[in-house]
NUDRENMI-930234 format. One record per residue (C-alpha): x, y, z; residue in one letter. Coordinates in steps of 0.02 Angstrom, whole numbers. Layout:
<mardrens>
X:Y:Z:A;
...
</mardrens>
This chain:
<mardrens>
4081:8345:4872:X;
4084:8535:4897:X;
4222:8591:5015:X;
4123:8737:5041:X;
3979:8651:5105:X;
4062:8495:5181:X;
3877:8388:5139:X;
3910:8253:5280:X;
3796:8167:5430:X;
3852:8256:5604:X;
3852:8085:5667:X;
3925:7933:5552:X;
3922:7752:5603:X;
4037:7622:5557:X;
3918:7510:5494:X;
3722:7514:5410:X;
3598:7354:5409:X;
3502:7263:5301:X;
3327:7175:5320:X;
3353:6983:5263:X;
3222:6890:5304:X;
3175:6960:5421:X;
3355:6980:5507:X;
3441:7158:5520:X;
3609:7103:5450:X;
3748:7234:5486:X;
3869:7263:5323:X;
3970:7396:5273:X;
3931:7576:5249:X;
3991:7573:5087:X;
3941:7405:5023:X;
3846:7453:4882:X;
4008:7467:4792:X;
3989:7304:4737:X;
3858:7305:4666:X;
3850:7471:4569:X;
3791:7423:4388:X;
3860:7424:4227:X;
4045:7437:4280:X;
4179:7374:4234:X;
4281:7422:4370:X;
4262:7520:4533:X;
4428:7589:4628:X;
4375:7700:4813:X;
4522:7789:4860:X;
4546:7824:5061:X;
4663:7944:5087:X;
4700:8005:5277:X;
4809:8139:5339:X;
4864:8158:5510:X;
4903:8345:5545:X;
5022:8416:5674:X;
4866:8406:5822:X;
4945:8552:5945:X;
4952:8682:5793:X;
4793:8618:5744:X;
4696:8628:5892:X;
4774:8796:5938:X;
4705:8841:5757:X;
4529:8773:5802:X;
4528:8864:5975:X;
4567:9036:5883:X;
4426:9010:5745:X;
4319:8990:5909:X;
4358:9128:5993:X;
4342:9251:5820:X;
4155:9160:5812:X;
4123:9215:5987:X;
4159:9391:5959:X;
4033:9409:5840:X;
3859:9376:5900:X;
3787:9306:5724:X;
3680:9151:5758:X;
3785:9063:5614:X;
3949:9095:5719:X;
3847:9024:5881:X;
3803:8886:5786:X;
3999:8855:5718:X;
4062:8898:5897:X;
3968:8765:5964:X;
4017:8641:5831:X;
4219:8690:5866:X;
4179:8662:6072:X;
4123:8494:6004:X;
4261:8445:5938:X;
4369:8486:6066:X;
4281:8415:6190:X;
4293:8262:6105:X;
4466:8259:6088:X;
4487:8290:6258:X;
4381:8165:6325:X;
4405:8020:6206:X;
4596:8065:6153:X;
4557:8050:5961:X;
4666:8133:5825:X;
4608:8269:5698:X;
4619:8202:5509:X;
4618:8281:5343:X;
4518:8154:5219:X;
4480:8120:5059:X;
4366:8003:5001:X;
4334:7971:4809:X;
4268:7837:4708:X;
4314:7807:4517:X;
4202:7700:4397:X;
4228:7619:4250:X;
4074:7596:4130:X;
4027:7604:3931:X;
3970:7781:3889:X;
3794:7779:3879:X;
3801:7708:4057:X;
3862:7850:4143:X;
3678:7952:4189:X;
3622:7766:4271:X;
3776:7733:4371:X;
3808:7926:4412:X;
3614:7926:4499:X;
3646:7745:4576:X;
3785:7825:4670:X;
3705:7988:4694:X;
3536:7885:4790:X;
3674:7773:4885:X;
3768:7910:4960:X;
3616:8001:4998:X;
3567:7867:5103:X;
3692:7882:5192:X;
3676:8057:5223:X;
3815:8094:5086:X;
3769:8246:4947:X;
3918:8240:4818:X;
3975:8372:4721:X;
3962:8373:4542:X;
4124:8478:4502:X;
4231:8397:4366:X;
4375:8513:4357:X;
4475:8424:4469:X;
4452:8229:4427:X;
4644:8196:4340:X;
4709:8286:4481:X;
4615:8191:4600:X;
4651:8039:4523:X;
4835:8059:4506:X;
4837:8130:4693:X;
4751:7944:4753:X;
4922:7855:4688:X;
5022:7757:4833:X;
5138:7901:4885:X;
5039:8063:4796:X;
4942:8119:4943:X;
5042:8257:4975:X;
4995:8328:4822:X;
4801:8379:4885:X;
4767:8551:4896:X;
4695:8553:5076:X;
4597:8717:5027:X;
4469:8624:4900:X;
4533:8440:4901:X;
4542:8388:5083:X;
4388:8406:5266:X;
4445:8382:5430:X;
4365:8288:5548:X;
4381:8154:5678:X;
4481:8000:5663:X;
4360:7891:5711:X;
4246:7962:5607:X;
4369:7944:5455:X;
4379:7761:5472:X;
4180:7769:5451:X;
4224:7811:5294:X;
4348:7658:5242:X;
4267:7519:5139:X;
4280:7378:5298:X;
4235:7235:5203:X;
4363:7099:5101:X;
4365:6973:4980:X;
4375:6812:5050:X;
4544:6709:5027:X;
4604:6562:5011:X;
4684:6461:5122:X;
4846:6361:5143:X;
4798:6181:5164:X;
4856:6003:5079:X;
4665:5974:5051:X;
4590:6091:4967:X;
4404:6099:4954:X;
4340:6258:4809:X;
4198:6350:4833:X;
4147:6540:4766:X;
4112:6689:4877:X;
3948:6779:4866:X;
3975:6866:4715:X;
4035:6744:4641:X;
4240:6718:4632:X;
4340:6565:4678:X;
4410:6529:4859:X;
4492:6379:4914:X;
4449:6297:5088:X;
4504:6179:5202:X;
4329:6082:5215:X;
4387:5984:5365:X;
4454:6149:5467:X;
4601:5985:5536:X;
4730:6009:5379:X;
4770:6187:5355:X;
4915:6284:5399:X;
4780:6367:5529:X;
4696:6233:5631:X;
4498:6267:5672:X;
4448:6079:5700:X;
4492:5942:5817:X;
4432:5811:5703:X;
4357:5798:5534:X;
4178:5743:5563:X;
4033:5827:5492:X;
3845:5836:5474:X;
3731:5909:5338:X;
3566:5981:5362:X;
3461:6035:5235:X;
3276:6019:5165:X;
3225:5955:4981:X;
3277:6038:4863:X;
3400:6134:4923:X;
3568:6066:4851:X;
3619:5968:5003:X;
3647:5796:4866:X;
3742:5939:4748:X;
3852:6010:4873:X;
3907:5828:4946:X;
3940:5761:4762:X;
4045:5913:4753:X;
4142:5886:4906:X;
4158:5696:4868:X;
4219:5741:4690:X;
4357:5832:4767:X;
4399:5712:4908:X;
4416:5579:4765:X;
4520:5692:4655:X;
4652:5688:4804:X;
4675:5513:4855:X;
4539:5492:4979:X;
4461:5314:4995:X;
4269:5362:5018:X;
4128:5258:5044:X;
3941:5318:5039:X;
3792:5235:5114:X;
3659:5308:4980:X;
3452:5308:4995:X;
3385:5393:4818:X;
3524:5358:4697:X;
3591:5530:4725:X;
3765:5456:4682:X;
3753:5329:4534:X;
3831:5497:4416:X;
3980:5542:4505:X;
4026:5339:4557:X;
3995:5298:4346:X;
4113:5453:4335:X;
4251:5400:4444:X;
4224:5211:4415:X;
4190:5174:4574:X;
4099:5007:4631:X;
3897:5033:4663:X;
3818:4915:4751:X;
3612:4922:4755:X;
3513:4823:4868:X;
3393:4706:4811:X;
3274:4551:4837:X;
3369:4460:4702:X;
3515:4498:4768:X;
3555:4581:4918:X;
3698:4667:5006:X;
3772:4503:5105:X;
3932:4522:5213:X;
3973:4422:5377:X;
4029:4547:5510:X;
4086:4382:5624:X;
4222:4351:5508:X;
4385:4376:5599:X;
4563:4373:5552:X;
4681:4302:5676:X;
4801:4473:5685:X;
4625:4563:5697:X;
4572:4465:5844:X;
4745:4477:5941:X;
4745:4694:5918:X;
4573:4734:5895:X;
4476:4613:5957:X;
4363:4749:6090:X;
4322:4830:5953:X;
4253:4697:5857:X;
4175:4642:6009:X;
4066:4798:6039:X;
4014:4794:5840:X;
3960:4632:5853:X;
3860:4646:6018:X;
3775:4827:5935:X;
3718:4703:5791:X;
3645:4583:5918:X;
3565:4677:6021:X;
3517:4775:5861:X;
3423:4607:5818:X;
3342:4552:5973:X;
3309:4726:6061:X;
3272:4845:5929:X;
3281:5010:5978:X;
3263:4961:6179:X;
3426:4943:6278:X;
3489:4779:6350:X;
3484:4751:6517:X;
3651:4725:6611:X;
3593:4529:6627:X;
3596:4519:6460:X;
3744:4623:6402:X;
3841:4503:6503:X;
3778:4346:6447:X;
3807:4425:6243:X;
3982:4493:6308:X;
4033:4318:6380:X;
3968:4202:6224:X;
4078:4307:6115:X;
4225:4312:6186:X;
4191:4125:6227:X;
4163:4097:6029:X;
4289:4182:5979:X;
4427:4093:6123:X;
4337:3915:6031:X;
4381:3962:5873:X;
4569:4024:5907:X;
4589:3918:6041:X;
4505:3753:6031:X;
4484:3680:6218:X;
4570:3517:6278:X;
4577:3539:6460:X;
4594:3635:6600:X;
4759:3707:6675:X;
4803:3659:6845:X;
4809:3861:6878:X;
4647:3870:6808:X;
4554:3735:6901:X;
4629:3809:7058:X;
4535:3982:6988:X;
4371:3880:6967:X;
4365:3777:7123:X;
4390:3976:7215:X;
4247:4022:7126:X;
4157:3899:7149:X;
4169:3870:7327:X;
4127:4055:7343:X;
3962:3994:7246:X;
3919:3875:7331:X;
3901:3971:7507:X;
3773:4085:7414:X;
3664:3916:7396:X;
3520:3909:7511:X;
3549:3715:7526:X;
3729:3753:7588:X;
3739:3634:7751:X;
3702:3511:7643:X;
3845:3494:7517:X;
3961:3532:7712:X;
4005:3380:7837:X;
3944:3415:8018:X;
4106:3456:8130:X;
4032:3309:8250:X;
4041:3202:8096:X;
4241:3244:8045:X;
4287:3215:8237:X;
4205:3060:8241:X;
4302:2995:8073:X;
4466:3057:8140:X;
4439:2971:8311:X;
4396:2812:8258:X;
4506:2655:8269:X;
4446:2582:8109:X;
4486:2614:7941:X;
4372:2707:7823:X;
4258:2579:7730:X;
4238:2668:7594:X;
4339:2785:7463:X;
4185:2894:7476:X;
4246:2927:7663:X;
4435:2956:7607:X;
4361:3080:7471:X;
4246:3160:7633:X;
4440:3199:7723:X;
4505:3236:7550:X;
4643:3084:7603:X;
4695:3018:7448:X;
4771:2850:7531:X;
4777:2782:7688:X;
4957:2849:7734:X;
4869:3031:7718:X;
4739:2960:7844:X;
4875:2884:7958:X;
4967:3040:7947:X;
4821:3136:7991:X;
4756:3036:8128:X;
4937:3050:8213:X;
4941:3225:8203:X;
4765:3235:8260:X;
4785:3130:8425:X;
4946:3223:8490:X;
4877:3397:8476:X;
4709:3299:8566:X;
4845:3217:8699:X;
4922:3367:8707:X;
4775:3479:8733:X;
4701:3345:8894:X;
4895:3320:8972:X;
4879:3389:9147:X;
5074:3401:9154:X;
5060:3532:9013:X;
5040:3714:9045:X;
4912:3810:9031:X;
4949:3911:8885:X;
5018:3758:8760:X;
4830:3654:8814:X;
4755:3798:8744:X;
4861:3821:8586:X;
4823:3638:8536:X;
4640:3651:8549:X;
4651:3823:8441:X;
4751:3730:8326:X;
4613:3546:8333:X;
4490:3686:8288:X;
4577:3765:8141:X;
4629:3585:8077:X;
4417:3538:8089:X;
4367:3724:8010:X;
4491:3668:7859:X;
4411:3502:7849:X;
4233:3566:7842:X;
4284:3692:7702:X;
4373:3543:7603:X;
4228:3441:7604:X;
4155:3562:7492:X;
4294:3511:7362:X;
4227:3348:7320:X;
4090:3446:7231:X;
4155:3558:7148:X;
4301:3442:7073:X;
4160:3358:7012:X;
4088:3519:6947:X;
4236:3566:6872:X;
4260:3395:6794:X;
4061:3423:6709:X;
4137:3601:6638:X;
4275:3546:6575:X;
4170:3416:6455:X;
4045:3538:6425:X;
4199:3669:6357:X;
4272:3511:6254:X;
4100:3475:6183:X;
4076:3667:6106:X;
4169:3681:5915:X;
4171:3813:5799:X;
4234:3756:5638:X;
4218:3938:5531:X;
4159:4094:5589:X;
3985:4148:5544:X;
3816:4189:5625:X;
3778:3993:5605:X;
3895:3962:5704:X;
3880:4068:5842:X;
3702:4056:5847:X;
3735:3863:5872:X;
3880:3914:5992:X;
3761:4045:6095:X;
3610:3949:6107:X;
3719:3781:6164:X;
3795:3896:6297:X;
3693:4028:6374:X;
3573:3883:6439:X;
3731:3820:6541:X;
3804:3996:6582:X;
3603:4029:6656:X;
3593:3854:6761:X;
3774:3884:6839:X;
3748:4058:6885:X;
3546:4034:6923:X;
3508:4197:6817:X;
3364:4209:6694:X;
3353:4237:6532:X;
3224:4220:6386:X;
3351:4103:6252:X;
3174:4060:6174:X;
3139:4208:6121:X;
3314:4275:6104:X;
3328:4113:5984:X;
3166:4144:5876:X;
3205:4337:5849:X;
3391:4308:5781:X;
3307:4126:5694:X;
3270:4242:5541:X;
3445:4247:5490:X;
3503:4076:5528:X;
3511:3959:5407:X;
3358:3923:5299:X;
3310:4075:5360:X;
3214:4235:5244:X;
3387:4348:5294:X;
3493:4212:5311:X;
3632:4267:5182:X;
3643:4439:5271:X;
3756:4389:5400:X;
3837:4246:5318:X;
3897:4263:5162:X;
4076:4337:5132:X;
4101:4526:5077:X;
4212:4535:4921:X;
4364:4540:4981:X;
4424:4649:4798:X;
4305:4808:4912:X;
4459:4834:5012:X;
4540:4892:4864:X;
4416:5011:4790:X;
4442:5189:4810:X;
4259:5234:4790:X;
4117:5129:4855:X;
3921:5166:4855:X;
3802:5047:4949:X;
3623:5103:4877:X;
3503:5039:4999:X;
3323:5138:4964:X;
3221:5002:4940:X;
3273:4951:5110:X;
3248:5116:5197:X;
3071:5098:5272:X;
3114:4928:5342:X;
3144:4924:5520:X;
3241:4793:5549:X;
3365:4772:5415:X;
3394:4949:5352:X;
3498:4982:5533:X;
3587:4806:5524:X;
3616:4843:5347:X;
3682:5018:5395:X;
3792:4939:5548:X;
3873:4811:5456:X;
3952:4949:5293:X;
3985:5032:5428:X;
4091:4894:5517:X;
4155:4872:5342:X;
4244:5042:5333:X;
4318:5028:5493:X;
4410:4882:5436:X;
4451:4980:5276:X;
4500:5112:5378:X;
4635:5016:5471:X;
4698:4921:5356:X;
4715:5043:5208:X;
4832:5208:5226:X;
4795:5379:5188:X;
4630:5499:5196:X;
4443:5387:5221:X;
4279:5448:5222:X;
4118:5378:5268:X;
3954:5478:5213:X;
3787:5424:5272:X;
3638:5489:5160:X;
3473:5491:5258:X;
3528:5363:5387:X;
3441:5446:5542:X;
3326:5280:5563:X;
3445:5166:5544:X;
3561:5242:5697:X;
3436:5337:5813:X;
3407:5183:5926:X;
3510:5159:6106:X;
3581:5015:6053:X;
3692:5090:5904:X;
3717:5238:5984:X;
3869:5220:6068:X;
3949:5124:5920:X;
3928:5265:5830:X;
4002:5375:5947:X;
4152:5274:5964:X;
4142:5262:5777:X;
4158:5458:5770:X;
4299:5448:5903:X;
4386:5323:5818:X;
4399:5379:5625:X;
4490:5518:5695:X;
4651:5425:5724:X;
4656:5349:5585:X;
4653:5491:5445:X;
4468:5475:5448:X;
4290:5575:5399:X;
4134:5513:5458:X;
3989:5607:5417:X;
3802:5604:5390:X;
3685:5691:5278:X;
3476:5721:5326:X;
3324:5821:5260:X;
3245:5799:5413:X;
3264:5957:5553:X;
3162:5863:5665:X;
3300:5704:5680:X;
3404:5836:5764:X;
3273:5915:5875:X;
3194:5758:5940:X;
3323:5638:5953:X;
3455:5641:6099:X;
3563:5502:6045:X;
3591:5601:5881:X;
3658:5753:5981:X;
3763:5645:6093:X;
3832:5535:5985:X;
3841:5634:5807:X;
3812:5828:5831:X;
3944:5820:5976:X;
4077:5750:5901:X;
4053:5828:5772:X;
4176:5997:5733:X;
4110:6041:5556:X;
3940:6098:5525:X;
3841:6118:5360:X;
3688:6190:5335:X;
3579:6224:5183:X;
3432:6348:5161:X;
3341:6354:5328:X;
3203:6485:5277:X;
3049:6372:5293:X;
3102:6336:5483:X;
3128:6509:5516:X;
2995:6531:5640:X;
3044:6375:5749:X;
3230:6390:5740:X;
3271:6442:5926:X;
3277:6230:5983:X;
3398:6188:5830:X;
3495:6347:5861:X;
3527:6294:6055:X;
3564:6112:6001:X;
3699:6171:5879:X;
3761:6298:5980:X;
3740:6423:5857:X;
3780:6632:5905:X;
3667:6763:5848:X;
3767:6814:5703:X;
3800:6637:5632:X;
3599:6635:5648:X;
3590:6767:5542:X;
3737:6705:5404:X;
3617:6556:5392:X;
3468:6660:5344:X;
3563:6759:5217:X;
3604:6605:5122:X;
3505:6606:4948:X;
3455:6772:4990:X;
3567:6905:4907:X;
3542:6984:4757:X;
3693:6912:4668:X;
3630:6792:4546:X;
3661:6901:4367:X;
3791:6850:4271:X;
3834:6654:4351:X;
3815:6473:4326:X;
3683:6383:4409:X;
3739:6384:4613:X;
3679:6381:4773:X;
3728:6428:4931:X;
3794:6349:5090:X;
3834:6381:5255:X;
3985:6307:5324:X;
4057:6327:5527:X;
4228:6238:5551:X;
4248:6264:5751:X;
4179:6444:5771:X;
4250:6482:5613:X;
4077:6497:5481:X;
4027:6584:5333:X;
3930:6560:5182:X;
3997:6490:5035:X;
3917:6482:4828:X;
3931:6275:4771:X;
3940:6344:4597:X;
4002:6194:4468:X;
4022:6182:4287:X;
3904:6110:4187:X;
4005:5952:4173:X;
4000:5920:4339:X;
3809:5964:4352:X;
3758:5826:4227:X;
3872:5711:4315:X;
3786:5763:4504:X;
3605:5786:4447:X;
3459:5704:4526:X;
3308:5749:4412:X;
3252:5572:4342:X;
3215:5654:4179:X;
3408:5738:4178:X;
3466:5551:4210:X;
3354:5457:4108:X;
3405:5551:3985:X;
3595:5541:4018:X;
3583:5365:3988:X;
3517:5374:3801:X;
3664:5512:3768:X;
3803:5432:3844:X;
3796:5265:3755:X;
3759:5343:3596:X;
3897:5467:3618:X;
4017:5311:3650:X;
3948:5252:3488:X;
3973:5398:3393:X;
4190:5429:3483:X;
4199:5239:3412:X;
4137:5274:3225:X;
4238:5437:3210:X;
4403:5338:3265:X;
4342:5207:3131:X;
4315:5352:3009:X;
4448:5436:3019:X;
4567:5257:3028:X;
4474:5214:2866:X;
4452:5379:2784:X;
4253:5324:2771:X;
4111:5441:2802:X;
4016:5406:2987:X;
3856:5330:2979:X;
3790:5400:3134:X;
3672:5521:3065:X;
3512:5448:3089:X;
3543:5369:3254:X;
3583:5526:3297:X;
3450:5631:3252:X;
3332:5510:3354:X;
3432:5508:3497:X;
3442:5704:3508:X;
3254:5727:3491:X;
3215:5612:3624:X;
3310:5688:3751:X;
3242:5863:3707:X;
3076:5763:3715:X;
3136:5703:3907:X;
3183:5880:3938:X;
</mardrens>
C-alpha cells in the first residue's frame, strides 16, 4: 500500500465471519489466502518491529503539539488521531510497532490480471486499498528473509501502529498436524492434505479419552458406511481383532478384501451359538459376568422390552447359579455345616407360617412328658423331646426334677428357688423351639432328594429349561411366592427342542471364530423381527466378550443399525457394563445409526451408550438443522462444535480432489472436522451401490481368470485367449454402470 496514504480501517478486528448455513462462523481475517486461484504458491510475510517506545512517544507528543499550533482542520483531525493513540497506550499499556505486511503469489502469466483483482476485492473487504507500486518488490522480497528486516526503509517500507492491531494483521490460522500415536487413524484436512489421528483420543502421546468407545450418527447417504469401512480398514491393517454386527451388507467388500469370515443370517441356515456353554476356568473367574448375560437373554425372551420384577430376577438369578453349581458340582448330600444353615432358616420360616402353634408342642404338654413316671410309648414322643434314647430321657428327667426339688425346697434360699425356676423355664422355652426340629429335619431330608434328583448332563438351553422349569415350582412352594412358570415356560418353549428357534440357543459356535481376526455377522433379514434380531444381537455380542478375554491385543465391536435390538430395559445395563468392560481389556465398542430420533427419544441409549461413550462422530446434520437444540443438549455439544458440525460438506473446497466427504469427529472436548477422502481402490472395495457391487462381482472373477491365463501365457510362451470373454465382460459392467 501507499505509505503516503496509509489505506487501513481505523478500527481492525482479529477475526471476520462467514454465513454457513445459516451459522456466522468466525475465521481468519486473512483466510482467503487459501483459496486465491490459479497459484501455485502463496508466501504472506509478517514482519513486526518494536521501536524504542519513550523516544517514540516523545516523537508522537511533539508531532501533536506542531498540529496544534496550526489551526488547519487537517491538523485537528491528525491531532486528535495522535491523542488517540496515546491514550491508548496509556490506558491499555500496548506497544507502538512498525509493520509490514506483504503477500507474494505464484501463478502462470496470463493469470496475473485474475489473481491481482481477487486480492484487490479481498483486501477491500476488509477495508485494505493496496498500492500498486512495483519498484520496490525484490527489495521487499529480499527484506521478508528470516533475519533481513532491518533492511526496510521505515520512510516508504514500514506504518506504525498499535500492537494489538498488528497481530490483526497475522494470518491466525494453521494447518492441521499430525499426531504422535501407536494407532494411527488418516484422514485429510479441509483442503484437502493428509493428517494422521489418534481415532480413539486413549493412545496418543496426548491423552483426550478415557476409553475408546464411540458412536456414529449420520443420515442416508451421507458416508457414515464409507467412513467406518475406512476406520475398520485401518484398525485391521494394525492388528486389531474386529468384529461387526452388519444390517445392509455394507461390509461384504472390505471382509472379501481382508479375508475375513462373513456370516449371513438365514432361514436355511441361521446364525446358531449356545451362550450357556461354559468352560470350567470361565465359570471359576467370570462366572457374574456370564451370569448377568445370560439372565439379559432371558428376560430378553420372556419380558421383551418390560423389566423384570425383583420376584422374578431372583427366581432367574437363583436357577442359574443353581444350574450351573449342578453341572460343576453334581449334588450327593448335604454337609453337616450346611444342614445346620438350613434347619436356621428354616426355623426362621416356619414362625412366619400362620399355622405356627401347630407344628410347636404346648409348654403344658413338655411338662407333662418330663414329669411322668412312665416311659415314652412311642419314638414319636422321644423325637417330640428330640431324646434320641432313653439314657437322654433319663438324663433329662434327672436334671429336670432337681432344679423342680430345688426350686419347692423350703430349706433353700430365696434367691437359688428362684434361679432354678428361671433356669426350668429356659430348659421348657428350648424344648418348645426344638420341637420345631422334627420338621424341618424332615424338610431338609425332602430337599436334599429333590437337589439329588436335578442333573445336568451338558450345558445348553435344553437343559436349563428342563433344570428351571423342574425347580422354580419347588423354589415357589418353599418360599410361598408366585410366579407365572406357565407362561414363563410357553414364551421360552419356542427355542426348546423341536422348537421353530430351537438351534439358536443350542447349537455350538465354531470354535475356529476365536481365531479370526475379522468377523461380520450380516443379520438384515432379521432386522424387523422383534424377538430374535435383539437375542441375535446379545448373543455376538456375548461372543466378543469372550473373544475379548481370551485373545490379546486391540478388539473392536461395531454395531450397524442395532438401536432396536438394544433400546429395551432389559439389555440396557448389559450394555452398559459391556461399554465399561471392553475398556480393560484393550477394547472398542461402538455403534453406528441413521436414525437422530434413537438418540432423542430413547433414555437407555443416552445412559447406557452416549455416556460412556468419549468419542463422538457425526456426519452431515443439515436436514435436522432446525430441530437440533434436543440432540445438541443430549450430546453436550458447545456452540462452536455446533457450528463445526454445520460446516461439514459445506466449504467450497471440492476442485481438484478425489471423491470425499466430510466428518466431524470430538475426542473428549477435543473436535474438528475431518475429509474421509480414499483412493479409488479402497472406494470399490467400500461401496454400497448394488449396481457398483453387482458389477464387482462379474470383474473380479473374470480378472482372476484373465492373472491365471497371462501366468499360463507367459509360462508357455502362448498367446491369451481372453479376448472375447473379455470384451463381454467389460460391456456389461459399463451396461450396470
Amino acid at each position: 500500500m501507499d505509505i503516503d496514504e496509509i489505506n487501513l480501517p481505523s478500527i481492525i478486528k482479529p477475526y471476520t465471519q462467514t454465513n454457513i448455513n445459516g451459522y456466522n462462523i468466525a475465521t481468519d481475517l486473512f483466510s482467503f489466502l487459501t483459496n486465491i486461484p490459479f497459484s501455485d504458491c502463496v508466501v504472506f510475510n509478517q514482519v513486526v518491529q518494536i521501536p524504542n517506545q519513550r523516544k517514540l512517544l516523545r516523537k508522537l507528543q511533539g508531532k501533536a503539539k506542531r498540529h496544534g499550533s496550526m489551526p488547519d482542520p487537517s491538523n485537528k483531525i491528525a491531532k486528535a488521531d495522535i491523542e488517540e493513540v496515546l491514550n491508548r497506550l496509556a490506558v491499555d499499556s500496548s506497544m507502538l510497532v512498525y509493520t509490514n505486511f506483504n503477500i507474494l503469489v505464484s501463478c502462470p502469466v496470463d493469470k496475473v490480471t485474475p489473481v491481482t483483482s481477487y486480492l484487490e476485492t479481498k483486501l477491500y473487504e476488509c477495508g485494505i486499498m493496496p498500492s500498486r507500486t512495483a519498484y520496490n518488490q525484490l527489495e521487499l522480497f529480499t527484506d521478508s528473509f528470516p533475519g533481513n528486516a532491518y533492511a526496510f526503509n521505515p520512510d516508504y517500507d514500514l506504518f506504525l501502529t498499535l500492537s494489538d492491531a498488528a497481530l490483526c494483521f497475522f494470518f491466525k490460522e494453521h494447518l492441521k498436524e499430525s499426531e504422535q500415536t501407536p494407532l494411527t487413524t488418516y484422514y485429510t484436512d479441509r483442503q484437502g492434505l493428509p493428517v494422521c489421528i489418534d481415532f480413539t483420543g486413549k493412545e496418543g502421546k496426548v491423552k483426550m479419552t478415557d476409553n475408546a468407545n464411540f458412536f456414529c450418527i449420520g443420515p442416508s447417504g451421507s458416508g457414515k458406511s464409507f467412513h467406518t469401512n475406512s476406520v475398520v480398514r485401518q484398525l485391521l491393517e494394525q492388528n486389531t481383532d474386529v468384529v461387526i454386527v452388519d444390517t445392509g451388507d455394507s461390509y461384504e467388500g472390505i471382509c472379501g478384501y481382508f479375508g475375513g469370515t462373513y456370516i449371513s443370517y438365514t432361514k436355511e441356515k441361521p446364525i446358531s451359538m449356545n451362550p450357556f456353554k461354559v468352560t470350567k476356568e470361565e465359570y471359576e473367574l467370570n462366572f457374574g459376568e456370564k451370569k448377568n448375560f445370560l439372565k439379559s437373554l432371558i428376560f430378553l425372551i420372556f419380558k421383551g422390552n418390560e423389566l423384570p420384577t425383583k420376584i422374578e430376577d431372583m427366581l432367574v438369578n437363583q436357577t442359574i447359579v443353581e444350574y450351573y453349581d449342578a453341572y460343576f458340582h453334581p449334588f450327593e448330600k448335604f454337609t453337616e455345616k450346611e444342614r445346620e444353615g438350613l434347619r436356621q432358616k428354616l426355623l426362621v420360616d416356619a414362625k412366619m407360617e400362620e399355622d405356627y402353634d401347630n407344628y410347636s408342642t404346648r409348654m403344658e404338654d413338655i411338662d407333662e412328658l418330663i414329669n411322668t413316671e412312665e416311659p415314652p410309648s412311642t419314638v414319636e414322643e422321644n423325637r417330640m423331646l428330640m431324646l434320641p434314647t432313653e439314657a437322654h430321657r433319663q438324663k433329662l428327667i434327672r436334671q429336670y426334677r432337681s432344679l423342680n426339688a430345688l426350686a419347692h425346697d423350703q430349706g433353700a434360699t430365696q434367691p437359688e428357688r428362684e434361679r432354678a425356676l428361671c433356669i426350668m423355664e429356659k430348659f421348657k422355652k428350648e424344648l418348645y423351639e426344638n420341637s420345631f426340629l422334627i420338621k424341618i429335619e424332615k424338610q431338609i431330608d425332602y430337599l436334599e432328594v429333590q437337589k439329588r434328583r436335578l442333573r445336568v448332563k451338558e450345558l445348553s438351553f435344553n437343559s436349563y429349561y428342563e433344570f428351571a422349569l423342574e425347580r422354580i415350582p419347588q423354589i415357589t412352594s418353599q418360599e410361598k411366592i408366585s410366579f407365572g412358570i406357565r407362561d414363563f415356560a410357553a414364551i421360552l418353549k419356542q427355542f426348546y427342542r423341536g422348537g421353530e428357534l430351537e438351534t439358536t440357543l443350542n447349537s455350538d459356535l465354531d470354535v475356529n471364530l476365536f481365531d479370526e481376526r475379522f468377523i461380520v455377522f450380516e443379520i438384515d433379514k432379521i432386522k424387523d423381527d422383534p424377538v430374535l434380531f435383539p437375542i441375535v444381537v446379545l448373543i455376538i455380542m456375548d461372543v466378543f466378550l469372550q473373544k475379548m478375554r481370551i485373545k490379546k491385543g486391540r478388539k473392536a465391536l461395531i454395531i450397524e443399525e442395532a438401536w432396536k435390538a438394544i433400546a429395551s430395559p432389559t439389555m440396557a445395563e448389559y450394555i452398559k457394563y459391556l461399554y465399561k468392560t471392553v475398556r480393560k481389556f484393550h477394547g472398542i465398542a461402538g455403534v453406528v445409526t441413521q436414525e437422530l430420533n434413537d438418540v432423542i427419544d430413547s433414555p437407555i441409549v443416552k445412559e447406557a451408550i452416549i455416556n460412556n461413550s468419549d468419542v463422538k462422530i457425526l456426519l452431515d446434520q443439515t436436514k435436522f438443522k432446525d430441530r437440533y437444540d434436543e440432540i445438541a443438549a443430549i450430546l453436550g455439544l458447545t456452540q462452536i462444535q455446533r457450528q463445526q458440525i454445520f460446516t461439514v460438506n459445506a466449504l467450497n473446497n471440492r476442485e481438484g480432489r478425489n471423491y470425499f466427504k466430510e466428518v466431524w469427529i470430538c475426542r473428549g472436548q477435543n473436535s474438528d472436522v475431518y475429509g474421509v477422502e480414499e483412493p479409488p481402490e479402497c472406494y470399490w472395495a467400500y461401496t454400497t451401490e448394488r449396481t457398483e457391487k453387482e458389477a464387482l462381482k462379474i470383474y473380479l472373477p473374470t480378472m482372476a481368470i484373465c492373472r491365471k491365463q497371462s501366468r499360463e501365457s507367459r509360462r508357455t510362451g502362448s498367446k491369451p485367449v481372453m479376448t472375447s470373454i473379455w470384451y463381454s465382460q467389460e460391456k456389461s459392467i459399463n451396461n450396470k454402470k
